[in-house]
C-alpha positions as CSV (number, residue, x, y, z in Angstrom):
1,X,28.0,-3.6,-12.4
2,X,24.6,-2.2,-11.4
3,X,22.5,0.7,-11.8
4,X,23.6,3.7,-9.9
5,X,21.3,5.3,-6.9
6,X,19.3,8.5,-8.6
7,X,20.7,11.8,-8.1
8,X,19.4,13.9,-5.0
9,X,16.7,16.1,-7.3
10,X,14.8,12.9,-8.0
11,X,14.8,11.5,-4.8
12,X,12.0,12.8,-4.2
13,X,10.1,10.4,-6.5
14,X,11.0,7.4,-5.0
15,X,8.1,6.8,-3.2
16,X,6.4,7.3,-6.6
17,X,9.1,4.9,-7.8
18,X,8.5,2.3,-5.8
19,X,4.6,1.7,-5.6
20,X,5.0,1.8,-9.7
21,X,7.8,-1.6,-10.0
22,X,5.6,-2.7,-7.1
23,X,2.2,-2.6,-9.5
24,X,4.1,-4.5,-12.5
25,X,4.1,-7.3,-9.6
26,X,0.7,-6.9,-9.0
27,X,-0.7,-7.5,-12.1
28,X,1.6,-10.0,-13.2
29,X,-0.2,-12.1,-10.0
30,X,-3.2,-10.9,-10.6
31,X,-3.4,-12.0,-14.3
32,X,-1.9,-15.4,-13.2
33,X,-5.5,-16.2,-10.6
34,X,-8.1,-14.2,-12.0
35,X,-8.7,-16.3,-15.5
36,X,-9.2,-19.5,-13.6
37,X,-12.8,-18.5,-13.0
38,X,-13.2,-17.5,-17.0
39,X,-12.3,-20.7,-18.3
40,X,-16.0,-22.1,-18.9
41,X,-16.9,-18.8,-20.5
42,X,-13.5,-18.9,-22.4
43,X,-14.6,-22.6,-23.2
44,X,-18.5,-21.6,-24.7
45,X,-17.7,-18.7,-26.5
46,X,-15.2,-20.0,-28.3
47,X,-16.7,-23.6,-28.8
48,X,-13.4,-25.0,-27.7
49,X,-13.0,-27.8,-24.6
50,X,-12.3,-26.5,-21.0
51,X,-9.6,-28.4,-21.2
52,X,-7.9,-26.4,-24.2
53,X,-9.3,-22.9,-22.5
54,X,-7.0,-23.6,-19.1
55,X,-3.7,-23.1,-22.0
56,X,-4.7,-19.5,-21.4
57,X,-3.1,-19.9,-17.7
58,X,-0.8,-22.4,-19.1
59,X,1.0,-20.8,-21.6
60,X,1.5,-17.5,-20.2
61,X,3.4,-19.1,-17.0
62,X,5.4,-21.4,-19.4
63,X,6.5,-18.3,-21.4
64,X,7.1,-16.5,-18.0
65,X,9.2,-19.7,-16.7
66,X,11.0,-19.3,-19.6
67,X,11.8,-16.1,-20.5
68,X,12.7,-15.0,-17.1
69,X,16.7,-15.6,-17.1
70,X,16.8,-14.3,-20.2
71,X,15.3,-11.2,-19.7
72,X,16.9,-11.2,-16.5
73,X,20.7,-11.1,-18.4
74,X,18.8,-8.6,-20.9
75,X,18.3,-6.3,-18.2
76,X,22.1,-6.4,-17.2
77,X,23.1,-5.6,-20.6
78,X,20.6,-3.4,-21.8
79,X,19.2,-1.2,-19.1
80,X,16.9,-2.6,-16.4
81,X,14.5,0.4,-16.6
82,X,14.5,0.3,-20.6
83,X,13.3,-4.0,-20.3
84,X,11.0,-3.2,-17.3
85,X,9.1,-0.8,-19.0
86,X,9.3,-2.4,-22.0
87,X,7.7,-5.0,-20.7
88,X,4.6,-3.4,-19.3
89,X,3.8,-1.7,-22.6
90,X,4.4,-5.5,-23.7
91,X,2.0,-7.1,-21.2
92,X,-0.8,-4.0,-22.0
93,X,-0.4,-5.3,-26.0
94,X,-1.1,-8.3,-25.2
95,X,-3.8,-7.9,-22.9
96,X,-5.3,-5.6,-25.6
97,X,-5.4,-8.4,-28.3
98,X,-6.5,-10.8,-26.2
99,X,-9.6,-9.5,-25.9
100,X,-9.9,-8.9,-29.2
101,X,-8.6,-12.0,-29.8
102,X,-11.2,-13.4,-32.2
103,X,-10.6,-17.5,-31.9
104,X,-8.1,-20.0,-29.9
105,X,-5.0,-19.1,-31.9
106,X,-5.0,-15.6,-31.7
107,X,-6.0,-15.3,-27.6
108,X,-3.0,-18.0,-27.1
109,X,-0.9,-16.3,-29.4
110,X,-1.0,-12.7,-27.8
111,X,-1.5,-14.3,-24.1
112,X,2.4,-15.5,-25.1
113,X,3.3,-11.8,-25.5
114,X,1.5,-10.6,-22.5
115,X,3.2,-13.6,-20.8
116,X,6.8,-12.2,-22.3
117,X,5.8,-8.5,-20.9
118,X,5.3,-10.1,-17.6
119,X,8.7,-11.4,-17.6
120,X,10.3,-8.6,-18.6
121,X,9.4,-6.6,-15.4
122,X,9.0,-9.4,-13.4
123,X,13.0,-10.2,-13.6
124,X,14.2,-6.3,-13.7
125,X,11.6,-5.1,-11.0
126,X,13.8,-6.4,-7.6
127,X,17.0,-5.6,-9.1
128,X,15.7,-2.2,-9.9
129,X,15.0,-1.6,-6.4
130,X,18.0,-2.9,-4.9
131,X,19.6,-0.7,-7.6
132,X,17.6,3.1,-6.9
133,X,17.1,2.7,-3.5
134,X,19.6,3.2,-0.7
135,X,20.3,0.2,2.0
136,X,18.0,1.7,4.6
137,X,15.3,1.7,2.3
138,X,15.6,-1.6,0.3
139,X,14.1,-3.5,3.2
140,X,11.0,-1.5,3.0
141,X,10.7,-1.4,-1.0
142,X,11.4,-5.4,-1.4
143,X,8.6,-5.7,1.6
144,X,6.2,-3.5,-0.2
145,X,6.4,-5.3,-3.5
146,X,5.8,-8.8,-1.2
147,X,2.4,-7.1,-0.2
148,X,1.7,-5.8,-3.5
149,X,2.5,-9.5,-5.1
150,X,0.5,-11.0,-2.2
151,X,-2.5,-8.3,-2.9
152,X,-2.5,-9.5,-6.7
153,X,-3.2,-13.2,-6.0
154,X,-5.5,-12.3,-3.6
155,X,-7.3,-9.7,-6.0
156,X,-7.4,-12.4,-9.2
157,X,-9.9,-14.4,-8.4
158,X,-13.0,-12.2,-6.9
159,X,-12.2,-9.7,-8.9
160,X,-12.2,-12.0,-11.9
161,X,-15.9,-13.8,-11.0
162,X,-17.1,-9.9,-10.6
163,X,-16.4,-8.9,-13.8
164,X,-17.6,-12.0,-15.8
165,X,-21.0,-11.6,-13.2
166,X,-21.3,-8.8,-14.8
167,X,-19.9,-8.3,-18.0
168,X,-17.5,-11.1,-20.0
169,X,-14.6,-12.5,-19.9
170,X,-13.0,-10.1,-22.5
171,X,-13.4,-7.4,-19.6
172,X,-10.4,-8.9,-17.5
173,X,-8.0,-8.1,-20.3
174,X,-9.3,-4.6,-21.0
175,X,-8.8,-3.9,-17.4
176,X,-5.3,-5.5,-17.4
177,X,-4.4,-3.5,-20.9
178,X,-5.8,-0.3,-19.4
179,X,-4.3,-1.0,-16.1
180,X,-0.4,-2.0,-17.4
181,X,-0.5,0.7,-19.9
182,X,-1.0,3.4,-17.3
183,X,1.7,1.9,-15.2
184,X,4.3,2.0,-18.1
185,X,3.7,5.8,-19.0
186,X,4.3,6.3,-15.3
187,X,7.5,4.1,-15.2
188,X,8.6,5.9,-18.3
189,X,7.9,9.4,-16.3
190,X,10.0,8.2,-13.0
191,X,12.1,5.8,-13.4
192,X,15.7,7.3,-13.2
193,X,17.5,6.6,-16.5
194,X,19.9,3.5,-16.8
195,X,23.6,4.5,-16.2
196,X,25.3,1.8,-16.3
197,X,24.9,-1.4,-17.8
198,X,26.9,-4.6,-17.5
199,X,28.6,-7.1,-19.9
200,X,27.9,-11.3,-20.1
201,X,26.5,-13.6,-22.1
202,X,23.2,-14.8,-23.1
203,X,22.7,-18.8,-22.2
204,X,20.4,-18.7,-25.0
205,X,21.4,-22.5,-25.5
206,X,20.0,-23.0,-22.1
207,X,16.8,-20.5,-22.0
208,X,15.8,-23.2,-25.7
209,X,17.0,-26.4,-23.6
210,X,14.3,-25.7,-21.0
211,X,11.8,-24.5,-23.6
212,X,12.0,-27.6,-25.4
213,X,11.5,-29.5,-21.7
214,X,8.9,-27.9,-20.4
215,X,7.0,-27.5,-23.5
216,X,7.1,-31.2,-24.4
217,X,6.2,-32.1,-20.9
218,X,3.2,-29.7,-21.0
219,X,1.9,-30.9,-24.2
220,X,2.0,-34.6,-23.2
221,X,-0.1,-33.6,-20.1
222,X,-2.4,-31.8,-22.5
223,X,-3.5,-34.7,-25.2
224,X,-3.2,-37.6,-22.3
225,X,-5.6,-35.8,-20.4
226,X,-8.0,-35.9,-24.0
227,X,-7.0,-39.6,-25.2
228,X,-4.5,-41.4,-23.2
229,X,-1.5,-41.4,-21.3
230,X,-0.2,-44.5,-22.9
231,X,-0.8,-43.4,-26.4
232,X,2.6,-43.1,-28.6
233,X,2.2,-39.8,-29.2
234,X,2.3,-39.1,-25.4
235,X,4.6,-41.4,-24.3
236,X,7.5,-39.7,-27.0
237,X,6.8,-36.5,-25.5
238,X,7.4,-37.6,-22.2
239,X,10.4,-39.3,-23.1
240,X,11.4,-35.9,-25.3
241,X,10.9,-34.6,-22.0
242,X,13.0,-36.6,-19.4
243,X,16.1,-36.5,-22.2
244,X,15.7,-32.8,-22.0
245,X,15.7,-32.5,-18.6
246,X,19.0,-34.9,-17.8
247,X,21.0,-33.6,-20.8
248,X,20.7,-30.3,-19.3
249,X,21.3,-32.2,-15.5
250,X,24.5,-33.6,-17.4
251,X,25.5,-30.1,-18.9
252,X,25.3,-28.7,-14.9
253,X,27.3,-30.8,-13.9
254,X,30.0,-30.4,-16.1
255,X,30.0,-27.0,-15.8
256,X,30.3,-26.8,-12.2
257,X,33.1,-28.7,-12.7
258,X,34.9,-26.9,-15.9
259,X,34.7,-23.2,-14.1
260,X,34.6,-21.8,-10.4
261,X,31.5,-22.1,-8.4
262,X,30.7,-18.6,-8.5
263,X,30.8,-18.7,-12.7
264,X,28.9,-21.3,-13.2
265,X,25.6,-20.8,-11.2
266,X,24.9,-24.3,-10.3
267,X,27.2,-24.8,-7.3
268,X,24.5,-24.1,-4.9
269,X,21.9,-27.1,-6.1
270,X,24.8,-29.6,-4.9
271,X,24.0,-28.3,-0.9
272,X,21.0,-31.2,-0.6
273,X,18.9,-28.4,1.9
274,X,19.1,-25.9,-1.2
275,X,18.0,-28.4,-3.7
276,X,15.2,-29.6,-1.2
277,X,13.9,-26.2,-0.8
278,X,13.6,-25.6,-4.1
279,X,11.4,-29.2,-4.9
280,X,9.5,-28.1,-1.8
281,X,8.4,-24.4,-3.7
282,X,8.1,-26.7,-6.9
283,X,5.8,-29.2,-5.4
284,X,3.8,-27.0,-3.4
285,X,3.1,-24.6,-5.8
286,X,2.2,-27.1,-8.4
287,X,-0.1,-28.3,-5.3
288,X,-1.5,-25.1,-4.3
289,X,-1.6,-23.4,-8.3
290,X,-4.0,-27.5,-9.5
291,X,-6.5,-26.7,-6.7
292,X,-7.0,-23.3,-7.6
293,X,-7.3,-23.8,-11.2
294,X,-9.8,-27.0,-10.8
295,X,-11.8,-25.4,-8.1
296,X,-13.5,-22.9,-9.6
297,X,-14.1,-24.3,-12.9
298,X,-16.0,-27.5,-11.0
299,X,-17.8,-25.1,-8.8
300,X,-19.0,-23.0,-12.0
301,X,-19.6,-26.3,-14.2
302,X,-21.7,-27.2,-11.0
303,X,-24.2,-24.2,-11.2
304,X,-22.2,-21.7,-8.7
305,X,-22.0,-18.2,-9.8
306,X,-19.1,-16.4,-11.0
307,X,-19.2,-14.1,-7.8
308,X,-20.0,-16.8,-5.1
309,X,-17.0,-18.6,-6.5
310,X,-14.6,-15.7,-6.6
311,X,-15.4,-15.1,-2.9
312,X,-14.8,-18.3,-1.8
313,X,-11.6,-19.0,-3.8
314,X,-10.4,-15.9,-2.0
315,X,-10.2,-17.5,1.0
316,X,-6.9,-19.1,0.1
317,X,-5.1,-15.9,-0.5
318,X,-6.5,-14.4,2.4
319,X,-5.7,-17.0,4.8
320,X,-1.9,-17.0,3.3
321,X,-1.1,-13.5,3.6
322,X,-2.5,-13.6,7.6
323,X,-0.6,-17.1,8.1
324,X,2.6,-16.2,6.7
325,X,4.0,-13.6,8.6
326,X,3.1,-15.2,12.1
327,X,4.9,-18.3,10.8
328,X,7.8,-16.2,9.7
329,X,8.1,-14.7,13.3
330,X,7.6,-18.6,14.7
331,X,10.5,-19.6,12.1
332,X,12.5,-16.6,13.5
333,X,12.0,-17.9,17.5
334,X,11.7,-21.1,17.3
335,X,13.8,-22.4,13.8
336,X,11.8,-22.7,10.4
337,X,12.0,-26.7,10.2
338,X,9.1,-27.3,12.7
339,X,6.8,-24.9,11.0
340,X,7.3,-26.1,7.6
341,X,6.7,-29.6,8.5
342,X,3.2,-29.0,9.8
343,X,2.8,-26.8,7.0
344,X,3.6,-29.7,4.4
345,X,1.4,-32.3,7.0
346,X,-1.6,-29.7,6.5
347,X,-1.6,-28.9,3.2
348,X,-1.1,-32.6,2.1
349,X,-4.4,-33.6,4.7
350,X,-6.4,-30.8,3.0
351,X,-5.4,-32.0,-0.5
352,X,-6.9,-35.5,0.5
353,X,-9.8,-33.7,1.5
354,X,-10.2,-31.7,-1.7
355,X,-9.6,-35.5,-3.5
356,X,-12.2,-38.0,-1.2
357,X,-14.4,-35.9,0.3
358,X,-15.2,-32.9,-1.7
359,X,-17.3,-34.3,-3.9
360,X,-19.8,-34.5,-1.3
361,X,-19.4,-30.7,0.2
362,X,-21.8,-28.4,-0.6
363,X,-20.4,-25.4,-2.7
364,X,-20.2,-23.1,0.5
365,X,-18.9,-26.0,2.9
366,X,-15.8,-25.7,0.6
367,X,-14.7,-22.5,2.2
368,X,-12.8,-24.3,5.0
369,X,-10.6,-26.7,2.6
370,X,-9.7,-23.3,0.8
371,X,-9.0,-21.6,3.6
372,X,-6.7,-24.3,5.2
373,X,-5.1,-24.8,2.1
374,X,-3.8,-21.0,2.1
375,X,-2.9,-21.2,5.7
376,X,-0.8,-24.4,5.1
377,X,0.6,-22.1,2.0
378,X,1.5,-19.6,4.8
379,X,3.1,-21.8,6.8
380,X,5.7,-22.7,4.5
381,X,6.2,-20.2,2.5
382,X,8.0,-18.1,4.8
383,X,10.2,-20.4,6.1
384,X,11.2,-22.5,3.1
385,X,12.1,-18.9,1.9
386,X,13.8,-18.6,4.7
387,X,15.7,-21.7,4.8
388,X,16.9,-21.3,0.7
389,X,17.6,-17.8,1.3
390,X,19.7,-18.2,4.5
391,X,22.4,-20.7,2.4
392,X,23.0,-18.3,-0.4
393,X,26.6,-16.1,0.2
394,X,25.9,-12.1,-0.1
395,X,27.2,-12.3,-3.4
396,X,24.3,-14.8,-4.8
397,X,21.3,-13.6,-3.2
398,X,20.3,-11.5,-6.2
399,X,20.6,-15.5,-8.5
400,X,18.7,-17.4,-5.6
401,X,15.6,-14.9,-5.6
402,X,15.4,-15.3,-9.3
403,X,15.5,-19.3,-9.1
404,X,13.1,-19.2,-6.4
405,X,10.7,-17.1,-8.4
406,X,11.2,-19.7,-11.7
407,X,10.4,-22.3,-9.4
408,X,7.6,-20.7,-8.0
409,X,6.2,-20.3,-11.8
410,X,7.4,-23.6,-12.4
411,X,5.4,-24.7,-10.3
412,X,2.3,-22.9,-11.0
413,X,2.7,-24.0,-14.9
414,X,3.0,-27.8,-13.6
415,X,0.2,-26.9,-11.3
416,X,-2.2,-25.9,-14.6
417,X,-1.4,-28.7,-16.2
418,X,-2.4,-31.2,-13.5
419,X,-5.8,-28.3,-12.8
420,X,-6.2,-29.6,-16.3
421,X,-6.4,-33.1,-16.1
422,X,-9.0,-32.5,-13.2
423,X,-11.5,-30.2,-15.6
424,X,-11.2,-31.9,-18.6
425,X,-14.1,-34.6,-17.4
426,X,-16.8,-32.2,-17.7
427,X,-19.5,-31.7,-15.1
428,X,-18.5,-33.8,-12.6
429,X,-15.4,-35.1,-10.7
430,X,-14.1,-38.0,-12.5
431,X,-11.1,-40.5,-11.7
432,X,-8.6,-38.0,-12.9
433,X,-9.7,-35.4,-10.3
434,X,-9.6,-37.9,-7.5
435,X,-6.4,-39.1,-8.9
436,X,-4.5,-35.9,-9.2
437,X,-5.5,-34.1,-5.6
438,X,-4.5,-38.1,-4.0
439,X,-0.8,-37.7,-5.9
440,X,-0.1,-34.2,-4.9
441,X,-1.0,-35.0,-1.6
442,X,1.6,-38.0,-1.6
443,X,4.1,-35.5,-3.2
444,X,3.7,-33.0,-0.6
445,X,3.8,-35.7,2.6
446,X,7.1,-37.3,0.7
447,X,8.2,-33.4,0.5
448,X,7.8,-33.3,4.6
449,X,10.8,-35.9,4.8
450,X,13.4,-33.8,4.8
451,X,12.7,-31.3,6.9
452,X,11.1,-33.3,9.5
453,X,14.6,-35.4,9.4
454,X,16.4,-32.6,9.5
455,X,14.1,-31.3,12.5
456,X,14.4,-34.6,14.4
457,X,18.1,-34.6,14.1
458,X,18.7,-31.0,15.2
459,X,16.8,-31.4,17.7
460,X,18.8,-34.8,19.3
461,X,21.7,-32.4,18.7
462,X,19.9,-29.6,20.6
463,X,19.3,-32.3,23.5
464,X,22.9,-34.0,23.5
465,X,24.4,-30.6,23.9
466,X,22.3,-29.2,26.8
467,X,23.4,-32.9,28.4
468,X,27.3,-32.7,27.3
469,X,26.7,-35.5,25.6
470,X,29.1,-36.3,22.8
C-alpha cells in the first residue's frame, strides 16, 4: 500500500511540496562534489594524508550505498514523510558536527550520520512524489527533481572552491547544516501527513551482507594505496571481499528460485541487457566520480586556486546536463544503442587523455578533457536509463529506480576509492594515477561490447527485414 494523494485544502501546497523533496536531492549531490576540492585543506588542517582526507567523500556514499534499501523498507513501514524528514534534520546534525568536528574520528564519524540523513530522504523522496501527486503531475515533479539533482552536482564543486577561496573548509558544512535544516522545518510544515503505511520485512541480513562487502573492499583500496597491494593484510580483505560478494550472488540465486519472481527482487538481473545496464551505471560512474575526485586535488596540489579549479571542474556538470537531454531525444528517434556506444567510445578516449597526456596540459587546457568527459556522461546517461528502465514491468519500476540509484552510488564510492589511489602520491602524478585513468578507460571500452553487439545485430535485423530476408 502507498501513501494516499492529500486532500483538496492542501493541494494548494504542492508546488511548495514539491520544490522542498526536490532540495533534499540537491544537497544530497551537492555534498557528494563540492568536498573534492577541500581535501588538501581537510588534509593540512588536520595533519592527516590526502589520502585519508578523500574518506570524507568515501564514507558518506558507502553509508548512502548502504543504508538506502533499508531506509527505503523503513519508509514503507513507518511513514515516508516521518523518514524523509527525519532524515534532513539527520543530514543538518551531521553537517553541524562536522564542522565542528575537532580531528579525523569525529569529522568521519558525524560525516556517517549526515551520510545516513542523506539516505533517508534520498530513498522516500521519489516515492513520496509518486505518492502526493496525481498522474498528470508526477511527470513534471519526477522531472523537476532530475534538474534539481542535476543542479546539485553542478553546484558542488564551484561553489565548494568559492567558499574555501574565501573562508575554510568548515564553511561548506555550515552551509549544508544551515541549508538542510531549513528544508526539514519546511518538510515538517507541508508535507501531508502519512496515512497509510505498509507491512514487510527488513532484509537486515542483506543490508550487513553488503556492508561487510563493500566495506572490506574499500578498506583494502585504502592501505594498498599507502603500503601495497600485495601485502597480507590487503590481500585478506580483498578475499573477505569476493566471498562476500558471491555468497550473497549464491543466496540470489536461490531465492529466485525458492519464491515467485515478483517476491524475490532478483528476477530481473537474470535478463543479460538489465544486468549490463546496470555494470554500465557502475562502471561509468566509478569512471566519471575517480576523475572528479583526483582532478581537483592535483590541480590544487599543483598551485591552482580553489576558485579557478572549481570553475573548471564545472565544466563536467555543465556539459552533462546540455548533452543529456539532446541524447535522450536522439535515443527516442533513432534507438538508444547507437548513442550510448559513442558515449562509452568518448568517455573511455577522454579517460586516456586524462591518464597519458594530462600531465603535460596546462591547468586551463584541462577544461576540454572535463568538458568532454560530462558530454560523454550525457550521452549515456539518458539512454542507459532508458534502456534499464524500459525492461522493468509497471509493477517494478518503483525497485529498478532504487537499484539504479545504489548503483549510481556504488559507483561513485568505487569511484573515491580509485580518486584515491590517484592523490595519495603527493604533488605530482605518479604510476598509480596513470595506472587507474588507463584501467577505467579499458573498463569503459570493454563496457561498449554489449551495446555495440546488440546495435550491430539489430541493425542486420533492421536490414534483413526491409529485404524479406529470413
Amino acid at each position: 500500500m502507498s501513501l494516499t494523494v492529500p486532500s483538496p485544502e492542501r493541494a494548494v501546497n504542492l508546488t511548495a511540496v514539491k520544490v522542498v523533496i526536490c532540495l533534499g536531492a540537491f544537497l544530497s549531490n551537492l555534498s557528494a562534489g563540492m568536498f573534492n576540492i577541500s581535501l588538501v585543506d581537510i588534509s593540512a588542517d588536520l595533519q592527516i594524508p590526502v589520502a585519508s582526507a578523500q574518506w570524507v567523500v568515501s564514507i558518506y556514499l558507502l553509508v548512502i550505498s548502504v543504508l538506502l534499501p533499508v531506509m527505503g523498507r523503513l519508509g514503507d513501514r513507518f511513514g515516508r514523510r516521518k523518514v524523509h524528514n527525519l532524515g534532513l534534520f539527520a543530514f543538518a546534525a551531521g553537517a553541524l558536527g562536522c564542522a565542528l568536528a575537532q580531528n579525523e574520528a569525529m569529522l568521519l564519524g558525524f560525516r556517517v550520520l549526515q551520510g545516513a540523513g542523506a539516505s533517508m530522504y534520498q530513498a522516500t523522496n521519489m516515492a513520496l512524489i509518486v505518492s502526493l501527486f496525481p498522474a498528470e503531475q508526477r511527470g513534471r515533479a519526477l522531472g523537476l527533481m532530475s534538474t534539481f539533482v542535476a543542479a546539485g552536482s553542478m553546484a558542488g564543486p564551484a561553489l565548494g572552491g568559492f567558499l574555501i577561496q574565501w573562508f575554510a573548509w568548515e564553511s561548506n558544512f555550515w552551509l549544508l547544516a544551515v541549508v538542510a535544516g531549513a528544508v526539514g522545518v519546511l518538510a515538517h510544515r507541508l508535507i501531508p501527513r502519512d496515512t497509510e503505511t505498509a507491512g514487510g520485512q527488513l532484509n537486515l541480513a542483506g543490508a550487513a551482507w553488503m556492508a561487510a562487502c563493500l566495506t572490506s573492499l574499500m578498506i583494502a583500496v585504502d592501505l594498498g594505496s599507502r603500503s601495497s597491494f600485495l601485502s597480507v593484510s590487503v590481500l585478506l580483505l580483498l578475499a573477505v571481499s569476493v566471498g562476500l560478494a558471491a555468497g550473497y550472488t549464491g543466496y540470489a540465486r536461490f531465492a529466485q528460485r525458492i519464491s515467485p519472481p515478483a517476491e524475490n527482487g532478483f528476477s530481473l538481473f537474470t535478463d543479460r541487457s538489465f544486468a549490463a545496464g546496470i555494470v554500465i551505471t557502475v562502471i561509468t560512474y566509478m569512471a566519471a566520480f575517480a576523475a572528479q575526485l583526483a582532478l581537483p586535488s592535483l590541480l590544487r596540489l599543483s598551485g591552482a586556486e580553489p576558485a579557478w579549479v572549481g570553475l573548471i571542474m564545472i565544466g563536467y556538470p555543465l556539459a552533462l546536463v546540455v548533452t543529456a537531454p539532446v541524447s535522450g531525444n536522439i535515443a527516442d528517434r533513432k534507438g538508444p544503442l547507437g548513442i550510448l556506444t559513442a558515449g562509452l567510445l568518448l568517455m573511455s578516449v577522454t579517460l586516456l587523455a586524462f591518464g597519458l597526456g594530462s600531465p603535460a596540459l596546462r591547468t586551463g587546457a584541462m577544461v576540454l578533457p572535463v568538458v568532454l568527459l560530462g558530454c560523454a556522461m550525457g550521452m549515456i546517461t539518458s539512454p542507459n536509463t532508458s534502456i534499464v528502465m524500459g525492461l522493468a514491468a509497471k509493477s517494478q519500476l518503483g525497485r529498478v529506480s532504487s537499484i539504479l540509484a545504489l548503483s549510481r552510488n556504488i559507483g561513485m564510492m568505487f569511484g573515491t576509492a580509485a580518486g584515491g589511489l590517484m592523490i595519495s602520491g603527493g604533488n605530482r602524478p605518479n604510476g598509480s594515477y596513470v595506472a587507474v585513468f588507463v584501467a577505467c578507460a579499458a573498463a569503459v571500452g570493454l563496457s561498449a561490447v554489449w551495446p555495440l553487439y546488440s546495435f550491430r545485430h539489430s541493425s542486420k535485423r533492421k536490414s534483413a527485414e526491409h529485404l524479406h530476408l529470413p
